[in-house]
N, C-alpha and C positions, 0 to 999 in steps of 0.2 A: 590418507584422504582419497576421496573420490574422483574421476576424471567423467569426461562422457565422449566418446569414439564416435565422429557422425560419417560416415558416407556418402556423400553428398548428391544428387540428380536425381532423388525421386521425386515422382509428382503424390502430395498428399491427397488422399482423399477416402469420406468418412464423416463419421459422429461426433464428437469429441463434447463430452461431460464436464460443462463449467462447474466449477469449485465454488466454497461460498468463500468471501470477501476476506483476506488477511486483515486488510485498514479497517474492516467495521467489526469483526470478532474482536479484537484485544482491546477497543474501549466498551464495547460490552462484559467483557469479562472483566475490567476494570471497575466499571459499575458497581457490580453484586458487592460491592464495599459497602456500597449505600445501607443496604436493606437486607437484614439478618435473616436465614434462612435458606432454603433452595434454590435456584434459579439453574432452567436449564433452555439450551440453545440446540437447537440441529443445525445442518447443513454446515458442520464446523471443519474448516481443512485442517489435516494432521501434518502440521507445517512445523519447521522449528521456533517459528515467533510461539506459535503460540505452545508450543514444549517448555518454552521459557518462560512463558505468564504465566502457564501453569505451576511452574515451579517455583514463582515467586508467591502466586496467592499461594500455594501449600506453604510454604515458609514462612506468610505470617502466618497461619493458622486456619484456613481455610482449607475444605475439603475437596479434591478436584477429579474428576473422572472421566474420561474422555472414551466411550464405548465404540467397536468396530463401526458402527453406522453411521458415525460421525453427530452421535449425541452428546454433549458435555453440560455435565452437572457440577454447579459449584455450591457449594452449602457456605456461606460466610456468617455463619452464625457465631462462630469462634475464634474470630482475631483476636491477638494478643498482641501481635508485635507488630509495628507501625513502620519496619524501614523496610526499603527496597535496599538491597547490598551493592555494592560494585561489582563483584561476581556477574552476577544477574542481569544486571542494569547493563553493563558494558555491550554486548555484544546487540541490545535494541533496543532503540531508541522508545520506541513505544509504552517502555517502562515506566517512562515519567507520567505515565496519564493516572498511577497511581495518587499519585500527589492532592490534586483536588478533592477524591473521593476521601482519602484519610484524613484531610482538614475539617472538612464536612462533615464528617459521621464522628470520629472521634479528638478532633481539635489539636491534632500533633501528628509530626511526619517528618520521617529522615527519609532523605531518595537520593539516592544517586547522582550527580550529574549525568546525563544519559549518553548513549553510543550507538553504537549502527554501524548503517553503511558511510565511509568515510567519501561525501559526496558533496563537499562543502561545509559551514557554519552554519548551525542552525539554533543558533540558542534560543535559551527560554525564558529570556528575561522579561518578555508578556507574557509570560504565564505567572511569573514571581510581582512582577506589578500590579496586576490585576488583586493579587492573593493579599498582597499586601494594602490596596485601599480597601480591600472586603473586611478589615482587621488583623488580618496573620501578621506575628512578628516572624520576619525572617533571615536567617543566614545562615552564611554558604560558610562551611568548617570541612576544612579536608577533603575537597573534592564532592560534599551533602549539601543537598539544603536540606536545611532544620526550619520545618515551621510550626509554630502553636497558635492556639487561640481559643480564646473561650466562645464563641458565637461568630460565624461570618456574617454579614450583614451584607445586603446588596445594596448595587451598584451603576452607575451609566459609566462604561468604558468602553472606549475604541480603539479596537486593535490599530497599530500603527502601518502592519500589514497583515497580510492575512495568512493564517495560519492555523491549521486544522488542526492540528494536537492543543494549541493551545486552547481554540474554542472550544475543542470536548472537553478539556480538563476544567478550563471557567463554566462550563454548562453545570459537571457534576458536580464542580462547586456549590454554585447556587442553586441547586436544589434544595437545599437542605437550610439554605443560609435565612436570614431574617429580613423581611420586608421584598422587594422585586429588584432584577440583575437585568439592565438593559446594555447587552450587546451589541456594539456599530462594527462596522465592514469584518464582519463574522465568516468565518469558512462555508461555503454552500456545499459542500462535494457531500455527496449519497452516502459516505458513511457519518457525515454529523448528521444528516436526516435520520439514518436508521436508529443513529443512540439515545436519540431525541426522542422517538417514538418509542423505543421501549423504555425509556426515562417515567414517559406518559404514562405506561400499561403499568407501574409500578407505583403510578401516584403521584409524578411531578406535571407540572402545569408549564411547561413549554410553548411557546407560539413564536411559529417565524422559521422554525427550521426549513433550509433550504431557501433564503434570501438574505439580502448581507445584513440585516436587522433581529436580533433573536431575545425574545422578551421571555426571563425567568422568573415567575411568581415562587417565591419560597414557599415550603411546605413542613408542617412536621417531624414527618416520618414518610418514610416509603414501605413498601413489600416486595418479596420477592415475585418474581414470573417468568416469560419464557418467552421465545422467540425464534423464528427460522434466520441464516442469516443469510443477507442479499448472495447473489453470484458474483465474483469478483472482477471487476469492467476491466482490471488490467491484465486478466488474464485473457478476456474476449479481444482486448485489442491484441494480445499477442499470439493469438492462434490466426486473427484476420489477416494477421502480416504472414504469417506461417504460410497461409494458403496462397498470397499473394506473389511470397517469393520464390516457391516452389509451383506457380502455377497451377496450383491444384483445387479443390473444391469440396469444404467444409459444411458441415451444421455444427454451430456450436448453441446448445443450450443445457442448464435452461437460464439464459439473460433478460437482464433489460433496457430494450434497444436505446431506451432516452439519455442512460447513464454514458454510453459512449456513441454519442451526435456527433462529436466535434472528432473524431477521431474518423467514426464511416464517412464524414464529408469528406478527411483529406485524404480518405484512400478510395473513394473514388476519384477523386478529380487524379490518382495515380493510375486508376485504372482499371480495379477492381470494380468489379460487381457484385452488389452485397443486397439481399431482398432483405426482409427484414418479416419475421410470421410470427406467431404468437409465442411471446416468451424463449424466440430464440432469433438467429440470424444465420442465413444462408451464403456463403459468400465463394466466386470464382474469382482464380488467378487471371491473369494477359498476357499473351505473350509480350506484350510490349509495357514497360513500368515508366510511365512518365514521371518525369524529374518534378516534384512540387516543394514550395519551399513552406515552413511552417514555424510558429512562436509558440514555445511554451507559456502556460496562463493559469490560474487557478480556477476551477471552476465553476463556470461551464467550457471554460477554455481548452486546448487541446493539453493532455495531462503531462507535466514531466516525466512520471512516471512511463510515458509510452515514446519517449524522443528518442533512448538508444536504438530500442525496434525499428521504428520509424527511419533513423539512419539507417540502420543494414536495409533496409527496400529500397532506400534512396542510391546504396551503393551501385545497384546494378540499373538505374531511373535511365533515359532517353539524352539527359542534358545537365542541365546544372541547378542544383539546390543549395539553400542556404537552410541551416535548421538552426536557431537563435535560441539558445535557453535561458530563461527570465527568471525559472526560481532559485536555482543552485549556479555557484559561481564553480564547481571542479567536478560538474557531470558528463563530461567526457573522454576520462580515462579508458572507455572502450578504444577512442578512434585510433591510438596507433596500435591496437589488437586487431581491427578491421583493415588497417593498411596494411598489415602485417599479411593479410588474406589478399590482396591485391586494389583495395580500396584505393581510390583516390581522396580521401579527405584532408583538405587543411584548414587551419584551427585561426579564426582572427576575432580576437577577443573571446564574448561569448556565442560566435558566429561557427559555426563551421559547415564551409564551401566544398560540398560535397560534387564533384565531377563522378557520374554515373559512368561504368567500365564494361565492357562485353559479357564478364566473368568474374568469377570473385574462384579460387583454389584454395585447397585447405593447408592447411599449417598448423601446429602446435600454438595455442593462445589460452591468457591466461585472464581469467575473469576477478575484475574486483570488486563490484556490488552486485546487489541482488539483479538489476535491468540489465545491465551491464552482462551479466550472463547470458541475460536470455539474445539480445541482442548476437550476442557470438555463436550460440546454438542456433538463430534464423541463419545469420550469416553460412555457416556449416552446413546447413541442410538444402543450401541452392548452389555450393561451392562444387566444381569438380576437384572429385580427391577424398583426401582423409584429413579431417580437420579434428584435432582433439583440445575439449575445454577444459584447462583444470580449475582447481579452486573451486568448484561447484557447492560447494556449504553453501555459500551464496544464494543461490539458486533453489534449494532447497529453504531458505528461508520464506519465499512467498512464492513458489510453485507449486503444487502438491503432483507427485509423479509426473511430473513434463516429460523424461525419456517415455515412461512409460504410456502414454497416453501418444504423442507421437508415432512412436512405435506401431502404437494400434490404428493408425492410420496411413499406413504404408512408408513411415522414415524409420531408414536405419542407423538406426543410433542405438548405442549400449554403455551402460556405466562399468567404469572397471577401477579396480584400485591400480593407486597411483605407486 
């Protein structure tokens, strides 16, 4: 396995070239189930998620290619086989967005229970509810769900909470199903807008995407098409802490500034200064990182996705933070790898009271999900010392070259085996 060696006290600064979107590439490539033929994407990162979509749409029988420029062409004109395996499935969660689109197109699906990062409970049983007033008889055999049906038919259902894999997988659903799929307290986050619209360009009649209301008129048939993919906001928020905690002074584009509002508020009111120009964002470090306290929230709320980052700026803050995480109940298994680094955090409830320190020094720490890394790699790069992260697979699941790209911004940091 891979480790990553950082060096910690340089000031970043530079260009840094946003990635497109992990969370909006693999239900688009999810999709191309729908509608037989070609479909091809640019802006696509060469991530391990999506090595693993890829290997499952080739495994039902789908054609997959992924060209140096970061073009991917899927031909789904030739599915045969309708499961996702536990092989596959295990290792990302994202796997299960299969599910809808093989209901949909061809009325049966074996999937997996899904896996990931092990970052709390996140079942799916709104997604199997949903599937099942739509018509699908369903059940779970061996750690699968099995579902068939002759026609989906739509539906008025309300999520009980919100939950974005499940409204993509109930959107691709109802594409395809009989009669209109009215979704209540539906996921807003920019990548169910993205799948939405390219849903559209292919022929589904969507409205609402991006409000907690999303109305599916069934259709037909779809076709295939194409699409660029967004920049990925949780990578801009973690290059903005980057600069913040090394005091240093980024452009990162090319973004889009609306998709992470709620993240430049709270790193201003930390300290940072962040301009915002066209299609990208500019942002300075402080010498001084004021202590802000913050709640994870769905949508347009500040993201879970960005709380470990968020803690490591907070570790080195003026005063005292409270950072409260509202989606996942075991997403701070970072904190005794930052304490480990000199952090002050203690953990009450899903609270943790974070006391801001002079310094943070490197150490040997070990990463267990995907944020979770990146969080120990900002930590590393303001640390005096040598801090090295292993378990970096992680990391490579929704980073695409972060040593590399840091690097090119003046941090020393290097991957070496372990």
């Amino acid at each position: 396995m891979d480790k990553l060696v950082i060096e910690g006290g340089s000031v970043l600064e530079g260009i840094v070239h946003i990635s497109g979107a992990k969370n909006a590439v693999l239900p688009l490539m999810a999709s191309t189930i729908l509608a037989p033929g070609v479909h091809r994407f640019e802006n696509v990162p060469r991530l391990r998620d999506v090595m693993t979509m890829m290997k499952l749409l080739n495994f039902m029988g789908a054609q997959v290619h992924l060209d140096d420029r970061g073009t991917l062409s899927i031909d789904s004109s030739e599915i045969t086989n309708f499961e996702a395996p536990y092989d596959l499935v295990k290792t990302m969660r994202a796997s299960v967005l299969v599910l809808g689109p093989l209901v949909a197109r061809y009325g049966r699906a074996r999937v997996s229970l899904p896996g990931g990062c092990a970052i709390g409970a996140r079942p799916i049983d709104l997604h199997i509810r949903a599937l099942e007033l739509m018509g699908a008889k369903i059940n779970i055999e061996h750690g699968y769900v099995v579902a068939t049906v002759e026609k989906l038919r739509g539906i008025d259902f309300a999520f009980d909470q919100v939950t974005v894999t499940g409204t993509e997988n109930i959107i691709m659903a109802a594409v395809l199903a009989e009669g209109t799929t009215i979704l209540e307290n539906a996921a807003r986050e920019p990548e169910v807008v993205a799948l939405a619209e390219y849903l559209n360009t292919m022929g589904a009649r969507i409205h609402g995407a991006g409000s907690n209301k999303i109305v599916v008129e069934g259709v037909g048939n779809l076709k295939p098409a194409g699409c660029r993919v967004i920049p990925d906001r949780i990578e801009v928020g973690t290059y903005l802490v980057a600069a913040g905690i090394t005091g240093g002074h980024l452009i990162l584009e090319p973004c889009i500034p609306v998709h992470v509002e709620s993240v430049v508020s709270k790193l201003k009111l930390a300290g940072l200064k962040i301009q915002e120009r066209k299609n990208a964002l500019e942002v300075w470090g402080s010498d001084r990182i004021i202590s802000v306290d913050v709640k994870t929230w769905p949508f347009p709320g500040f993201p879970t996705d960005m709380q470990a980052q968020f803690m490591a700026l907070m570790t080195l803050g003026s005063g005292v933070s409270v950072v409260t995480e509202q989606i996942f109940e075991n997403r701070f298994m970072h904190v005794p790898e930052l304490n480990r680094m000199g952090a002050k955090i203690k953990l009450e409830g899903r609270s943790a009271i974070v006391q801001g320190v002079k310094e943070l020094t490197g150490a040997p720490v070990m990463a267990t999900d995907l944020r979770a890394s990146a969080s120990l790699v900002l930590a590393g790069l303001a640390a005096k010392g040598r801090t090295e992260v292993s378990r970096v697979y992680h990391l490579d699941r929704g980073y695409e070259a972060l040593d590399k790209k840091l690097e090119a911004v003046g941090a020393r940091i290097k991957r070496v085996k372990e």
